[in-house]
Every structure is written in C-alpha cells, then in structure tokens.
Backbone as a printed PyTorch tensor [residue, N CA C, xyz], in Angstrom:
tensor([[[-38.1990,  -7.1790, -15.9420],
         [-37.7140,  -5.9670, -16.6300],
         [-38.8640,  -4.9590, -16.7380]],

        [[-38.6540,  -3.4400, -16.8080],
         [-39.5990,  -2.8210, -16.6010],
         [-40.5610,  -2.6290, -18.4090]],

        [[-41.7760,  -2.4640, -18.0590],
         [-42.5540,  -1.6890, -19.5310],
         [-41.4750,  -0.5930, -19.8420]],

        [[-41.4910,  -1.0450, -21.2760],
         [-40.6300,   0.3980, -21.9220],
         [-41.4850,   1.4090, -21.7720]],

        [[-42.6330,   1.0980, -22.2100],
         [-43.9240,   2.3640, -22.4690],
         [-44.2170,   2.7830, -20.5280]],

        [[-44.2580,   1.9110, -19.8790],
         [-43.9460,   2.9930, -18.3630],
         [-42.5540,   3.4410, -18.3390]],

        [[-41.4820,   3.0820, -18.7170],
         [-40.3430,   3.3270, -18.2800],
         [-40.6490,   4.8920, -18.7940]],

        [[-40.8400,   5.0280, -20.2320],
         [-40.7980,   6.3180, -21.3900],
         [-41.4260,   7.7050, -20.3420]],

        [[-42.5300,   6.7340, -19.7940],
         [-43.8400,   7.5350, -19.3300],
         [-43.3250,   8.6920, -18.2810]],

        [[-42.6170,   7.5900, -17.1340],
         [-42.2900,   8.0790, -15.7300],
         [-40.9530,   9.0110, -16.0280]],

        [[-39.6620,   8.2360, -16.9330],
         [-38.6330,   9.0450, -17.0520],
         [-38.8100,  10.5750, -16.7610]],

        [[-39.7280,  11.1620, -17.5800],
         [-39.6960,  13.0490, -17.5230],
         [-39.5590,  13.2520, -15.9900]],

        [[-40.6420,  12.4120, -15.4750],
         [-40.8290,  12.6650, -13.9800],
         [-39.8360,  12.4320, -12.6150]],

        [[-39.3480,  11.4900, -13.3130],
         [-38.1680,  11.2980, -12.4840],
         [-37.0950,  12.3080, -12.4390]],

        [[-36.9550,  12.6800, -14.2190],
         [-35.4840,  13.3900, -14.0600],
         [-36.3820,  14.6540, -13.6670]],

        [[-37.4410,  15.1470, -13.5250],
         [-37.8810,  16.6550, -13.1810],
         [-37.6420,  15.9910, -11.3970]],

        [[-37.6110,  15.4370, -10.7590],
         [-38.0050,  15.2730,  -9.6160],
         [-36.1330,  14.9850,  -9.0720]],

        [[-35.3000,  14.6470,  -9.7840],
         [-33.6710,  14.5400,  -9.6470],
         [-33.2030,  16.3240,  -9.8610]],

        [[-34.0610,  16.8950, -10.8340],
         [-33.6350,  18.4330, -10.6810],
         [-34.0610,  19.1360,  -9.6980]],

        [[-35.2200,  19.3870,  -9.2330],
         [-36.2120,  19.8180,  -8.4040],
         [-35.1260,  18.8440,  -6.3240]],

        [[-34.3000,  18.3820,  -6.5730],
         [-33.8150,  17.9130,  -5.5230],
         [-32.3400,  18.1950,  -5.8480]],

        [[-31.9650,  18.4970,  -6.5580],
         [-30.6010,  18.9930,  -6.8610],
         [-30.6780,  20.8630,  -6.6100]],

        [[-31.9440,  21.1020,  -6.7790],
         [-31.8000,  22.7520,  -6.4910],
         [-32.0130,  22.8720,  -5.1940]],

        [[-32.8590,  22.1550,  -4.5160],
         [-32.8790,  22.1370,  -3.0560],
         [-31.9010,  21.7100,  -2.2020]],

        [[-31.0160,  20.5750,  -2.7060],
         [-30.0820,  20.2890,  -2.0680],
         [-28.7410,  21.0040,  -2.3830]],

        [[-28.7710,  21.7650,  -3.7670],
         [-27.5380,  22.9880,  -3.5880],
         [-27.5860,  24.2300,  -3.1780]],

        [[-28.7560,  24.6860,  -1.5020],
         [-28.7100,  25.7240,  -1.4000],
         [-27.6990,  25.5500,  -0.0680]],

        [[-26.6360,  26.3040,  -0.5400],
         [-25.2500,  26.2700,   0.7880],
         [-25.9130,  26.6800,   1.6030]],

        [[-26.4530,  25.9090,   2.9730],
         [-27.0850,  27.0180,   4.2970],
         [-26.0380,  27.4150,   4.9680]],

        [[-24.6320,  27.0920,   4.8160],
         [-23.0850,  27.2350,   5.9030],
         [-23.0040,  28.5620,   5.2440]],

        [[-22.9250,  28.6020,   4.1230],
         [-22.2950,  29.6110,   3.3820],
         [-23.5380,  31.1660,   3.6770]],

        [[-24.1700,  30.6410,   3.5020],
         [-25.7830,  31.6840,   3.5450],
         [-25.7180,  31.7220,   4.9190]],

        [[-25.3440,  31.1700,   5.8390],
         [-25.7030,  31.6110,   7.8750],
         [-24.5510,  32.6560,   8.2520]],

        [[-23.6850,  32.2750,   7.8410],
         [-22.8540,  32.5900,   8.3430],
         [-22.3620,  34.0380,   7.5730]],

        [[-22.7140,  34.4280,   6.0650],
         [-22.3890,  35.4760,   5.7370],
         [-23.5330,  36.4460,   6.5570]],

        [[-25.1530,  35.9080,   6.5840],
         [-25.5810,  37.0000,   6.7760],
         [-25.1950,  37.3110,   8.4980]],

        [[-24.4890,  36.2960,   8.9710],
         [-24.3640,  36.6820,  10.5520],
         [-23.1760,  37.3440,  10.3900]],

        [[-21.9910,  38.0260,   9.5860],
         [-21.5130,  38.9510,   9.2490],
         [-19.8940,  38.5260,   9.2100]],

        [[-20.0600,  36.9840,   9.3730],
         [-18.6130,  36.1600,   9.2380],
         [-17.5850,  35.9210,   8.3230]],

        [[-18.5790,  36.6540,   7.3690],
         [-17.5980,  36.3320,   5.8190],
         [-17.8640,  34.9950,   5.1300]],

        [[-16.6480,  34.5310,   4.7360],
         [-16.8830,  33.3260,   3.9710],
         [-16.7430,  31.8260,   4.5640]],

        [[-16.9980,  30.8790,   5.0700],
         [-16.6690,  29.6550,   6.3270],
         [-15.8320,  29.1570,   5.1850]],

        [[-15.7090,  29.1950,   3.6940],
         [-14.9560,  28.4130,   3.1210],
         [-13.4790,  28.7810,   3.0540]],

        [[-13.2080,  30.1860,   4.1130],
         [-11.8030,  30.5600,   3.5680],
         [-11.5860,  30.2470,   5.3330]],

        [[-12.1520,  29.7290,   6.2290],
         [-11.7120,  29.2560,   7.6240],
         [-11.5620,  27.3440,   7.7760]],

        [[-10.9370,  26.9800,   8.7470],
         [-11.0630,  25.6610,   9.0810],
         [-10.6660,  24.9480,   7.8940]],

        [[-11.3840,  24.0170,   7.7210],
         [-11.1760,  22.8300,   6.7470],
         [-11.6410,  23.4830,   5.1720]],

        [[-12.3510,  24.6100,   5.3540],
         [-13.1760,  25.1880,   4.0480],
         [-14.0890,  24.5130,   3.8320]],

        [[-15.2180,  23.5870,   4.5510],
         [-15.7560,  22.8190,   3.5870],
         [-17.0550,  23.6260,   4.4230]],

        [[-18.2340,  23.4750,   3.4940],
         [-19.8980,  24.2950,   4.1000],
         [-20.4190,  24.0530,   4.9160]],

        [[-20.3700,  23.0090,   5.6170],
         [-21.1670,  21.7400,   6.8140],
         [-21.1460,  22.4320,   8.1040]],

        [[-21.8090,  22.3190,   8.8590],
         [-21.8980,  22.2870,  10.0600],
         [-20.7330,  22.3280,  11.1740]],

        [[-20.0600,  20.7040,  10.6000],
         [-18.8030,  20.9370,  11.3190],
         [-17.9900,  22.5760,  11.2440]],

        [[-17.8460,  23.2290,  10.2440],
         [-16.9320,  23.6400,  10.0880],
         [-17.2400,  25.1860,  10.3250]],

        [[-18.5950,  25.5750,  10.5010],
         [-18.9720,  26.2440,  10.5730],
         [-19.5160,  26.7250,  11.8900]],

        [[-18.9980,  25.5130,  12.9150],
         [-18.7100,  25.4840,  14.6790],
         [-17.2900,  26.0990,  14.4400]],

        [[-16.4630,  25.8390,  13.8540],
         [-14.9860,  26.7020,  14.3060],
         [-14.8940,  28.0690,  13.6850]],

        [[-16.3610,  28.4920,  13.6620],
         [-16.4800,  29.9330,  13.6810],
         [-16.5710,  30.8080,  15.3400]],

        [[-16.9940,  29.5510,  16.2530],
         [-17.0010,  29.9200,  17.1430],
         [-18.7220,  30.1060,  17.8910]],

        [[-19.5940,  30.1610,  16.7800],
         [-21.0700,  30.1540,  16.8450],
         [-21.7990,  28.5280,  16.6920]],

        [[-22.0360,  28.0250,  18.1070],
         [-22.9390,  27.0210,  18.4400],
         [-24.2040,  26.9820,  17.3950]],

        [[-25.1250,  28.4720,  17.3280],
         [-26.1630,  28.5530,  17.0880],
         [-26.2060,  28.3310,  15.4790]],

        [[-25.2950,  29.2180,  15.0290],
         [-25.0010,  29.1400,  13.4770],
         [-24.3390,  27.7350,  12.9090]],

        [[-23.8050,  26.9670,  13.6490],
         [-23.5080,  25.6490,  13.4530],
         [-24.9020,  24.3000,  13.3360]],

        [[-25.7980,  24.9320,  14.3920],
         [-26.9530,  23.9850,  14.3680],
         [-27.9650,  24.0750,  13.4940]],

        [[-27.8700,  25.5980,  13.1140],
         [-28.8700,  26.4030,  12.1130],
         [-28.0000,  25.2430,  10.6960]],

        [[-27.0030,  25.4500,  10.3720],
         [-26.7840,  24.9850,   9.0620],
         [-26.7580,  23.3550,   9.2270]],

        [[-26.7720,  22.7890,  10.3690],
         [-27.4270,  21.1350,  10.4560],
         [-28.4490,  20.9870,  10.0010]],

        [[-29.7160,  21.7220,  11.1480],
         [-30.9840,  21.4670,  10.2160],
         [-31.2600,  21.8880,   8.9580]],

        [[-30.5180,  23.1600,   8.3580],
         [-30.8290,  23.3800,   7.0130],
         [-30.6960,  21.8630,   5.9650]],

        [[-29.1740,  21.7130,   6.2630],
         [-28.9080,  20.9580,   5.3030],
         [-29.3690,  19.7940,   5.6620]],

        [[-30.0870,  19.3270,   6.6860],
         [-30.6890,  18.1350,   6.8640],
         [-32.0330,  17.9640,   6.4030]],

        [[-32.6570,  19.2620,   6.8450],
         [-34.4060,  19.3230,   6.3620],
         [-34.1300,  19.5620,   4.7040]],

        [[-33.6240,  20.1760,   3.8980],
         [-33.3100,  20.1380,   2.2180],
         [-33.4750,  19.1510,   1.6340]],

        [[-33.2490,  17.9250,   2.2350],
         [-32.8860,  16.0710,   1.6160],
         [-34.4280,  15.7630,   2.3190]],

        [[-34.5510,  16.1630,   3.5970],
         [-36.2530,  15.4550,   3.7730],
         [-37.4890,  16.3710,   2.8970]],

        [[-36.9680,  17.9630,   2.7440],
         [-38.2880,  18.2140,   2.0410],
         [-38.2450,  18.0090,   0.5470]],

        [[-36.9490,  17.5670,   0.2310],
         [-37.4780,  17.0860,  -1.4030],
         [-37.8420,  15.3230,  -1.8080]],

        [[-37.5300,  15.4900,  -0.2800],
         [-38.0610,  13.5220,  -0.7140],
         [-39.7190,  13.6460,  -0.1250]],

        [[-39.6970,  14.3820,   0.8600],
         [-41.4140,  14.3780,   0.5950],
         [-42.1720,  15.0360,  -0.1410]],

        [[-41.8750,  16.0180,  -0.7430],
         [-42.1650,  16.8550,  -1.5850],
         [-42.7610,  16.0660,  -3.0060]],

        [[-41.4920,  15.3820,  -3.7820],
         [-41.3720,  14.3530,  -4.5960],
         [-42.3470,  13.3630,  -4.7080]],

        [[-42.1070,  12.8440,  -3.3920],
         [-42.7560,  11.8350,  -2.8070],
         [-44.5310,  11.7440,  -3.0710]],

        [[-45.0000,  12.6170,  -3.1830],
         [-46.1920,  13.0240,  -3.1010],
         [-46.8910,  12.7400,  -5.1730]],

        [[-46.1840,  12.3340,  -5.2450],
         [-46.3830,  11.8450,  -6.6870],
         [-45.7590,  10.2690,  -7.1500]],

        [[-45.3560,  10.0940,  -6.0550],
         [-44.7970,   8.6410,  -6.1540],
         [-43.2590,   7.8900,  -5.5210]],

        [[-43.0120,   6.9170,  -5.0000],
         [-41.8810,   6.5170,  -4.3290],
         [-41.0120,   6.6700,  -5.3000]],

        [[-40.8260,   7.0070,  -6.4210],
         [-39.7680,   6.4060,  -7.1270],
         [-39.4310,   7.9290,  -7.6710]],

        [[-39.9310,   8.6930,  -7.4620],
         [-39.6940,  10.0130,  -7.9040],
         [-39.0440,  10.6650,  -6.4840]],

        [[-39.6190,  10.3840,  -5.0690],
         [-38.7790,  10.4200,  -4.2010],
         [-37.3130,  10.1790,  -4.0620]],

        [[-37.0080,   8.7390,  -4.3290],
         [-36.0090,   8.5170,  -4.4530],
         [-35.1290,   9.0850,  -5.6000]],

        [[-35.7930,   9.3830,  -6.4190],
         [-35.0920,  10.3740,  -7.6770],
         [-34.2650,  11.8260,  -6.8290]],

        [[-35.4240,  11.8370,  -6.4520],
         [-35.5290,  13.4580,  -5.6580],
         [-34.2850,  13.7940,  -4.3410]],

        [[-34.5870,  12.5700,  -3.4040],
         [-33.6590,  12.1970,  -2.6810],
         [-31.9210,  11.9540,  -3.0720]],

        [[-31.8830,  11.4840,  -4.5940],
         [-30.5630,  11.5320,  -5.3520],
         [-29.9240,  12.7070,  -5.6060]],

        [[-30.8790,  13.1920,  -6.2210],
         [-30.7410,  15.0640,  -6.6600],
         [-30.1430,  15.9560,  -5.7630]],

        [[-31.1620,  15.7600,  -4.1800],
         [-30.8670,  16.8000,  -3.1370],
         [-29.0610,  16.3950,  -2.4450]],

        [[-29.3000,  14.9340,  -2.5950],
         [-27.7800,  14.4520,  -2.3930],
         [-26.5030,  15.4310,  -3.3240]],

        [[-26.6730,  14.9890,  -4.5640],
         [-25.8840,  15.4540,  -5.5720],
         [-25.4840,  16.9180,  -5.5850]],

        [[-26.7860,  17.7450,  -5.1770],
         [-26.6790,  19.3230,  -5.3940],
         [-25.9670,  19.8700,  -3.6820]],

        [[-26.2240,  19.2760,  -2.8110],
         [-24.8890,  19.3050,  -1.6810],
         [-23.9580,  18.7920,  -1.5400]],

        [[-23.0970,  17.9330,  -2.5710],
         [-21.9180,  17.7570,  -2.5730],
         [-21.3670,  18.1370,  -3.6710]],

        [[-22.2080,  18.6050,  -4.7400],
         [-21.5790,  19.8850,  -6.4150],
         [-23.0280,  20.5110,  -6.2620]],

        [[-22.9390,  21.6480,  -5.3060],
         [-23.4720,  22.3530,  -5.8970],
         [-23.2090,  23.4590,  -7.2270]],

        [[-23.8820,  23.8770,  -7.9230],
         [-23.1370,  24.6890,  -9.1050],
         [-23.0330,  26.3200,  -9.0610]],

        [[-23.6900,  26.7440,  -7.7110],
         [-23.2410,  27.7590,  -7.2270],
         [-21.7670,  28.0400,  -6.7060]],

        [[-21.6060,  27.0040,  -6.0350],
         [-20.6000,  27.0290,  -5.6090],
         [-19.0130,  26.3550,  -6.5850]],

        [[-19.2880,  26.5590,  -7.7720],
         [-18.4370,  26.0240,  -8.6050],
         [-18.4360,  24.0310,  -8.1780]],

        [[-19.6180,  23.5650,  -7.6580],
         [-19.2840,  22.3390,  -7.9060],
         [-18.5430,  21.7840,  -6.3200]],

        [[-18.5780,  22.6770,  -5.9490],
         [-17.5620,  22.2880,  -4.3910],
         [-18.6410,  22.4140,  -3.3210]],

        [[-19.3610,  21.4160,  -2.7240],
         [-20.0700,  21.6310,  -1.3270],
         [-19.3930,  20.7790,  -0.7260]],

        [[-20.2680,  20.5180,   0.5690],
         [-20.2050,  19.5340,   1.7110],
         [-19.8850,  18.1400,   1.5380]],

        [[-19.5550,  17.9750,   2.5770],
         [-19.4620,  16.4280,   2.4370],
         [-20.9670,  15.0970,   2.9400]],

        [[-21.9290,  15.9850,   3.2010],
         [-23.4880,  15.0320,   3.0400],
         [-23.9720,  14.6680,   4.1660]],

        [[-23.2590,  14.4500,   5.0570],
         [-24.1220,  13.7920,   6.0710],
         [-25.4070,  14.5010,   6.4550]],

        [[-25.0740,  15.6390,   6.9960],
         [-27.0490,  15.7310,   7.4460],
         [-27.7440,  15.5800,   6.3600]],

        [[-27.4400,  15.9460,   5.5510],
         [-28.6680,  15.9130,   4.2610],
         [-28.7890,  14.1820,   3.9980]],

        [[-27.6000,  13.2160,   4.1690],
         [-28.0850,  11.9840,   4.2680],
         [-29.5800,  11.6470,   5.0640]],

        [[-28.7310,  11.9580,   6.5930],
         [-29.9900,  11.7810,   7.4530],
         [-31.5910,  12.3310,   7.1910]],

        [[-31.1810,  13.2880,   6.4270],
         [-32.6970,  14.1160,   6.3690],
         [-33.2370,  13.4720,   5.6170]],

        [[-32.4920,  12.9270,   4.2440],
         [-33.1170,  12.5490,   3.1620],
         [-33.7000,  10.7830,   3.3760]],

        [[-33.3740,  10.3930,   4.2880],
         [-33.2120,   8.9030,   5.4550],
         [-34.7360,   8.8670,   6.3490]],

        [[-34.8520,  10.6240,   6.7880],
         [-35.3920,  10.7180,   7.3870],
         [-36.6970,  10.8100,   6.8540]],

        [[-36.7720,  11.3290,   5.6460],
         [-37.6740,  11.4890,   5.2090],
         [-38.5880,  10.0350,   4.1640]],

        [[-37.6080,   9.6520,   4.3980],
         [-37.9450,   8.2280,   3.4020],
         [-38.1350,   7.0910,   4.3410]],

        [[-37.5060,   6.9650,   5.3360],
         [-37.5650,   5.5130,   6.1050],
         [-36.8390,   5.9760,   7.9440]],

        [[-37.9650,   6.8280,   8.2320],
         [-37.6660,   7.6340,   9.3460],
         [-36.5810,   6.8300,  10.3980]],

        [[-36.7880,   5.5710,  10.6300],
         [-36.5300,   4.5170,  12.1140],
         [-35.3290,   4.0770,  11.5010]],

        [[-34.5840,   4.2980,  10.4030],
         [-33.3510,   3.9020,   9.9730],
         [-32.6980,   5.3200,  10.3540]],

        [[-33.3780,   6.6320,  10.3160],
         [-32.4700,   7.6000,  10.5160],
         [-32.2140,   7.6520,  11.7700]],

        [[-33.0030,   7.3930,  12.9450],
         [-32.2780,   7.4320,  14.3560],
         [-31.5000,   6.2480,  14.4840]],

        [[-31.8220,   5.4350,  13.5750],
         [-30.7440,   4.0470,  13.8310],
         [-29.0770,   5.0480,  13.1810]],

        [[-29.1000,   5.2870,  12.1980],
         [-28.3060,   6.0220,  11.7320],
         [-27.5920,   7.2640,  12.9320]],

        [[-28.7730,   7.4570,  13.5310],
         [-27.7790,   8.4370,  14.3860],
         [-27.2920,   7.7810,  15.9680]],

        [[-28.0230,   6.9290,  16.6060],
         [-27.5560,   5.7620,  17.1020],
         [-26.3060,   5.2720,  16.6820]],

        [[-25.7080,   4.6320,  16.0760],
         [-24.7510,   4.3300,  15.4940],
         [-23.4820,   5.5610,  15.8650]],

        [[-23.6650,   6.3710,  15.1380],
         [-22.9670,   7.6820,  15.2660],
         [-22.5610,   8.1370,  16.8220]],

        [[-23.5250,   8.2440,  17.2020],
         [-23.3610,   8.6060,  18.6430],
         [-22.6320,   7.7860,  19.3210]],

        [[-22.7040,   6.4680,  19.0480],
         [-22.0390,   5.1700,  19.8850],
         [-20.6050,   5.3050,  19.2900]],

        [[-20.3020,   5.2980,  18.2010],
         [-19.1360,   5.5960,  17.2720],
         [-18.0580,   6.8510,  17.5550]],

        [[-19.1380,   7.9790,  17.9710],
         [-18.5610,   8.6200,  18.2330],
         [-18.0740,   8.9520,  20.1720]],

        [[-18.7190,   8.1340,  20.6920],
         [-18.1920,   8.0620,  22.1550],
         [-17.3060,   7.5690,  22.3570]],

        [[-17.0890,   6.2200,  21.6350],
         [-16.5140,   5.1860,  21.7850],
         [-15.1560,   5.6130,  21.1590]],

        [[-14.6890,   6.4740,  19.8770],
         [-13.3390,   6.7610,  19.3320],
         [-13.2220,   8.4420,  19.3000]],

        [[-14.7020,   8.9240,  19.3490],
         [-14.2220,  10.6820,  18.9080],
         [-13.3870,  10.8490,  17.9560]],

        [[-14.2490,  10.4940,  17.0110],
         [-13.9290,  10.8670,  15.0550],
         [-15.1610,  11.0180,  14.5990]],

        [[-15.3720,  12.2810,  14.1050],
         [-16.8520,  12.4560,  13.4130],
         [-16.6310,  11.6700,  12.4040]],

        [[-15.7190,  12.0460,  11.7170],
         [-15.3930,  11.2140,  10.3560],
         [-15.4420,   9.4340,  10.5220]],

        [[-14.9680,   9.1000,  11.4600],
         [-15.3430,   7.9370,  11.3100],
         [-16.8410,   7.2670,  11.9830]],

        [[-17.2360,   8.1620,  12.6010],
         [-18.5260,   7.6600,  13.0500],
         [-19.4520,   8.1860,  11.7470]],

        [[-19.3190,   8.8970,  10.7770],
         [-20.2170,   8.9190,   9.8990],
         [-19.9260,   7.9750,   9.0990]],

        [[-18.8070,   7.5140,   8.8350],
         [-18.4350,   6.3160,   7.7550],
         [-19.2510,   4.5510,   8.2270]],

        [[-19.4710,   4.7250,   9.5540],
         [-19.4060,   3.5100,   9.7150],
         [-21.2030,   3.3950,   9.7090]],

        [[-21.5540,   4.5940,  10.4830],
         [-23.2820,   4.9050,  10.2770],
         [-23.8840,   4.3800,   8.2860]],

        [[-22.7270,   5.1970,   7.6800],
         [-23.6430,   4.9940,   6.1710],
         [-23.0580,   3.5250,   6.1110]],

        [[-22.0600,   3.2950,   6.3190],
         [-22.5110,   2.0070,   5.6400],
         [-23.2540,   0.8460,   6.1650]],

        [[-23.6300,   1.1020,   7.4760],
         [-24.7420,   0.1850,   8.0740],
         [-25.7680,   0.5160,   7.5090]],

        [[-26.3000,   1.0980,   6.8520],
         [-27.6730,   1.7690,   6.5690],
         [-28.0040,   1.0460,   5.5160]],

        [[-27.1020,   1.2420,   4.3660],
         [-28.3160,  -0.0070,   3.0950],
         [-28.6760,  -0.8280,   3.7850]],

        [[-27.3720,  -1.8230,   4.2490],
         [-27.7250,  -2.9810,   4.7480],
         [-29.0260,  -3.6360,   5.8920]],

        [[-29.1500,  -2.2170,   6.8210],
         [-30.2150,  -2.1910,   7.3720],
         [-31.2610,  -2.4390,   6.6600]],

        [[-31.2130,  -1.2370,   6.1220],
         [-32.6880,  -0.8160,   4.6960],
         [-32.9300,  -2.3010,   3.8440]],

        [[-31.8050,  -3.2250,   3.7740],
         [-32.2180,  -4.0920,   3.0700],
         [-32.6860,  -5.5320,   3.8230]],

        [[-32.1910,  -5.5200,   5.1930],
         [-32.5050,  -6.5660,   6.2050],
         [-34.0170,  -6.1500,   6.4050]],

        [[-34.1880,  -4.7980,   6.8070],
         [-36.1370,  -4.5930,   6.6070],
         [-36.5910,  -4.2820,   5.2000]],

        [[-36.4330,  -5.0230,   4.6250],
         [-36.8900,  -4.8220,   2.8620],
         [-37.6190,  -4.0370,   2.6360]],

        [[-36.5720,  -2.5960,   3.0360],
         [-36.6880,  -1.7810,   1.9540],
         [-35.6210,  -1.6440,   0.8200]],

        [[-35.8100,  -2.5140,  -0.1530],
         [-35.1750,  -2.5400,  -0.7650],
         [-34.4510,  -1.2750,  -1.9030]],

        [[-35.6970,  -0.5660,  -2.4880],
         [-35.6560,   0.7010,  -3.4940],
         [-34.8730,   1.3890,  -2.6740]],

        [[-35.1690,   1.9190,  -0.9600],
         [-33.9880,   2.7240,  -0.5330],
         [-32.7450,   2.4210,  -0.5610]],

        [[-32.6180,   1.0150,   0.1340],
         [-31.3470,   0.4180,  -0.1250],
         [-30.3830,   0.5700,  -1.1190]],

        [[-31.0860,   0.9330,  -2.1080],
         [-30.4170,   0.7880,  -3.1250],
         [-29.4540,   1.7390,  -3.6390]],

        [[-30.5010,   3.3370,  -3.4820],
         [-30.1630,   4.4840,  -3.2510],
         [-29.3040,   4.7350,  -2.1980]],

        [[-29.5540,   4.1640,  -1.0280],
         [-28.4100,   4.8010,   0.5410],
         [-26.9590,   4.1230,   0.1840]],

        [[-26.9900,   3.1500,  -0.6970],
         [-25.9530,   1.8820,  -1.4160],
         [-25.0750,   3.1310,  -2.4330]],

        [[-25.6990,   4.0560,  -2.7380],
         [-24.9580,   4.8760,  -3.7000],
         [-24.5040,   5.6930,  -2.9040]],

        [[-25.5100,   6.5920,  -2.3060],
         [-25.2160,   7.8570,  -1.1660],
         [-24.2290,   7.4980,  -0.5530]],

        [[-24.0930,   6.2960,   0.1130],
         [-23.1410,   5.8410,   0.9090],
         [-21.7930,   5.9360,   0.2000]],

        [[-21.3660,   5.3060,  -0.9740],
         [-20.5550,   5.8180,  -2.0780],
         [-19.8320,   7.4400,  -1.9450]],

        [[-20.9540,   7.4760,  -2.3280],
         [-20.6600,   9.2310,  -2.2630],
         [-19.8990,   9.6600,  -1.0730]],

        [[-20.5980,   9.1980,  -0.0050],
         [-20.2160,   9.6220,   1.3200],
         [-18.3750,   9.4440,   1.4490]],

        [[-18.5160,   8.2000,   0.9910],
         [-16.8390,   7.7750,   1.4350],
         [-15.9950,   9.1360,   0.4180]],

        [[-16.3160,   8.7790,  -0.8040],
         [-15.3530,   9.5710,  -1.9190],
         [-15.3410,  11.3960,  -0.5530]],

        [[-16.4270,  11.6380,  -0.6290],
         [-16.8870,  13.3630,   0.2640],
         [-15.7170,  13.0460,   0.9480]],

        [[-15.2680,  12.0100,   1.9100],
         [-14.4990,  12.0190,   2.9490],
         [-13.6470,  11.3860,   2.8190]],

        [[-12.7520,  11.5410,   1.1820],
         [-11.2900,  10.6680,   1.0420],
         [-10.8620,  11.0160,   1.6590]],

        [[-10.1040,  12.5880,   2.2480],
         [ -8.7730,  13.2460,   2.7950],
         [ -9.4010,  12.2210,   4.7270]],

        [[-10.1440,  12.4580,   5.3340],
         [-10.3590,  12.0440,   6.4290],
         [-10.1430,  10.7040,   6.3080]],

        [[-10.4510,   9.8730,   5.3930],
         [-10.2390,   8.4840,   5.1160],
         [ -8.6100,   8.1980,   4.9880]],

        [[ -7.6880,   9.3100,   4.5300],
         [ -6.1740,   8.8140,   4.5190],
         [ -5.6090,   9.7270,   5.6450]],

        [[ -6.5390,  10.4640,   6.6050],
         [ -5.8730,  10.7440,   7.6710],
         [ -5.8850,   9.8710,   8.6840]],

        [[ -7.1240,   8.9320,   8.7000],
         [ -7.5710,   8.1060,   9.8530],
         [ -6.7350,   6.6770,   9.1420]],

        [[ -6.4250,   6.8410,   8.3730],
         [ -5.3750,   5.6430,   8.1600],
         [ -3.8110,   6.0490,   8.2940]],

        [[ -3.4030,   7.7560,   8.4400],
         [ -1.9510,   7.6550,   8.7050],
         [ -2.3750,   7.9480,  10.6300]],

        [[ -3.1960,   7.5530,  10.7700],
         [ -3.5370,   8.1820,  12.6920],
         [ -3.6460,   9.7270,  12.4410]],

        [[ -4.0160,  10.7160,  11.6010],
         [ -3.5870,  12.1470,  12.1010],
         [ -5.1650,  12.7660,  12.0490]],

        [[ -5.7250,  12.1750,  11.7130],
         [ -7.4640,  12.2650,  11.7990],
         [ -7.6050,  13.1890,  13.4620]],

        [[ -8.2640,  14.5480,  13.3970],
         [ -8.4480,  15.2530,  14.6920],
         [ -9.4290,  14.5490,  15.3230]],

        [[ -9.6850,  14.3860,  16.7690],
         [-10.8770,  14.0030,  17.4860],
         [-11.7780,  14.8940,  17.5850]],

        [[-13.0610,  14.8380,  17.7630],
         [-14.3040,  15.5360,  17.9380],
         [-13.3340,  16.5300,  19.2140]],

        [[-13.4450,  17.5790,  19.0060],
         [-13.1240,  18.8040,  20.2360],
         [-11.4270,  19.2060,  19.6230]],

        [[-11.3090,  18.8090,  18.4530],
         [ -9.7230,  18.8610,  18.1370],
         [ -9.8570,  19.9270,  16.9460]],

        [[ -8.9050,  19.9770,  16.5120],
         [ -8.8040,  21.1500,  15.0230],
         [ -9.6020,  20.2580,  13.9530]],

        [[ -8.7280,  20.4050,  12.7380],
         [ -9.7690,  19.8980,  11.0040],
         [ -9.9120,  18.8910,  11.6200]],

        [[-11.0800,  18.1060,  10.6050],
         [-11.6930,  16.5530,  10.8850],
         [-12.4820,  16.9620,   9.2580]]])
C-alpha cells in the first residue's frame, strides 16, 4: 500500500499534471483545420464527430492528416512533457490528454472518439507498443475494411501487450483508455453487430 505522506505529497502533482493534459488534449485540431481552411464546421458534415476520419469527407487529404498528427502529437506531448517530472505524473497526464479529446469543454463536452491521441499518448510512453498498435490496425484493417473495428481490436490488444512486457503502470492506464475507446465507439459497435457498419472507402464509420 502506498505512504500516505507520499501519496499527500505527489497528489497536487498528479492532479496538476491530469489538468495540464486535459487542456492539451481538448484542443479540437478537426474543428480548428478545417475552419481556418474556410470549411465551416466538420461537426455539421459526415458523422459530426472532430477526428480525422471525418474530416477526410471534407474532401481534403491534407486537412485530414493535419488533424491526425495534431490529435496524435497532443497525447505524446503531454505525456512527455509530464513525464519529465516523473512516470506517474505522465501517466496522469496521458489520462487528462485522453479525457479532454473525448469531453472536451469547449466543445460542450462532445469530442472525438481517441484513437490518434491513443497512439500518441502510447507513443509517447511505450513507443514499440504504438507501432504494434498500428500493426494490428493495418492488418485489421486489410483483412475486413472497418476502421472501427480495426481500432477496437488494436486497443484491446494493447494492455495486454503492455502487460506481457511488464509494463505494468501503462497497462493499467491503456486498460482504461481502452474502456473509453469502446464506450467513444458504441453507435459503430451496434452497427458492426446489425452488419451496417460502412467499410473504409464507404460513407459514416
């Protein structure tokens, strides 16, 4: 069980390091690319949701990749950022940046559904699980063409990874994220169970 008197100590730091990753991870880059490229709003097109995906059925490749890496590098620079004062404030940090892209409070609480910022925040913590992570995906997604389900099946290999190479503290965290991930992607989760789930190159997903 931990020292109360460290527990007392670190707490401030943690929850400053869960805020400090919740502001980084609620900056909409879909919403911010695409207005200043003169598109309006991506949440009143497609599926409405901020991500990447959805922000390709604007019709802009470039503005689609721009808001990948945004929202992917957001989750790695607050876990290294964090990080730089200790693993456990990382992983704080890494929670935060999660949390603030799927409610952000700009956005009334409504963002994305996580994946790049998974990876980033993956990436930034336990790099060789994030190309395993995208490995996975890629194979997932050749093999059925469902983003949605090739991201479902990527997170949940990932604690388990993280915990077969004991890393355990991540594990623990990607064990939640992963959580998250599914709830982000109920509606895709009861489309791919009535079959009406679109394929990668198809309409919503």
């Amino acid at each position: 069980m931990p020292d109360p008197i460290s527990w007392s100590l670190a707490l401030p730091y943690l929850l400053a390091a869960l805020a400090f990753g919740y502001l980084l991870g609620s900056i909409p880059f879909g919403v911010i690319i695409t207005r200043l490229a003169g598109l309006g709003d991506v949440r009143k097109i497609g599926s409405g949701n901020i991500g990447a995906t959805n922000v390709l059925r604007t019709g802009r490749k470039e503005l689609a990749a721009l808001t990948l890496i945004g929202d992917g590098l957001k989750g790695t620079a607050a876990v290294l950022i964090a990080g730089q004062f200790g693993p456990d404030t990382a992983v704080s940090a890494g929670l935060g940046a999660f949390l603030g892209h799927l409610f952000p409070v700009w956005l009334k609480f409504k963002g994305g559904k996580g994946v790049a910022t998974y990876i980033g925040i993956l990436l930034g913590l336990v790099w060789p699980a994030a190309i395993g992570f995208i490995a996975v995906w890629i194979a997932m997604a050749a093999a059925f063409r469902y983003s949605s389900l090739s991201a479902l099946v990527a997170s949940a290999l990932t604690p388990v990874a993280l915990a077969i190479g004991d890393y355990w503290q991540q594990a623990e965290l990607f064990a939640v994220l992963t959580v998250l991930v599914f709830y982000a992607h109920r509606a895709n989760i009861g489309r791919l169970l009535r079959g009406e789930e679109a394929r990668i190159g198809g309409a919503k997903s």
